[in-house]
N, C-alpha and C positions, 0 to 999 in steps of 0.2 A: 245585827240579827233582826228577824223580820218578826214580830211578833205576832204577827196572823197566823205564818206556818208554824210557829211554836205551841199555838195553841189549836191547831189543826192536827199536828204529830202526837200533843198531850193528851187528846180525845182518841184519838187514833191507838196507840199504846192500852191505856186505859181501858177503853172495849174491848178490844183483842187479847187482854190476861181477864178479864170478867168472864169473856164468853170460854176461852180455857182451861176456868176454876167454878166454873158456873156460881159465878156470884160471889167467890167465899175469899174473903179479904186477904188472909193468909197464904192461900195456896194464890191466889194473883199477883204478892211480894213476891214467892217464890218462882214465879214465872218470870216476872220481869227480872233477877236476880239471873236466868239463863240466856237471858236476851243478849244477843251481840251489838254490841254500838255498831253506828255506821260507818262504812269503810273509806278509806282517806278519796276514793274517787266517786263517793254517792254525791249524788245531786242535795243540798239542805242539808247538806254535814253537820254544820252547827247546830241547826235547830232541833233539827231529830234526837243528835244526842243531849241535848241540855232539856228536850222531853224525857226524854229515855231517862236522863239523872233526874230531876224532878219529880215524875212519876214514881221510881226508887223507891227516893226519899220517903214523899208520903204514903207509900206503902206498905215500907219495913217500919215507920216509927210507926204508925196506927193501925199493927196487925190485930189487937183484939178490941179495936171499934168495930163501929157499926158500917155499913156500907155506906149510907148517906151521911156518914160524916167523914168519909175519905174525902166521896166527891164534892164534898161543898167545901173540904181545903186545896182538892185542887181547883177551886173556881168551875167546875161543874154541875151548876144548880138545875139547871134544866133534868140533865140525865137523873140527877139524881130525887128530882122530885117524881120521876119517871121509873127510878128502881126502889122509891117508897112502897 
């Protein structure tokens, strides 16, 4: 697995349920929760979906944190000193 695109697809995921739940921790679990993995003939099948599960993860177990401390367990310190 390439772990550049893993953390390309991770940031990827990530913004795209934030800007769908405008910010709010919970309802971007429950976004990603509707999300389809990617399909056996996608281009970075592995890595998208082991973002896709990753991203989940620290979603659903840290639905009633704070937002910057999603992203700084998913290794998103940037963003997240940026959604401070």
């Amino acid at each position: 697995m390439d772990h550049k695109l893993f953390l390309k697809y991770l940031e990827k995921y990530t913004l795209e349920a934030l800007e769908a739940s405008g910010d709010d921790v919970s309802r971007a679990a429950d976004y990603l929760e509707k999300k389809k993995r990617a399909g056996l003939l996608q281009k970075n099948r592995g890595e998208k979906n082991a973002a896709l599960d990753r991203t989940r993860k620290i979603f659903n177990s840290s639905r009633e944190r704070s937002l910057y401390v999603v992203l700084k367990s998913l290794g998103l310190d940037d963003l997240a000193k940026e959604k401070l």
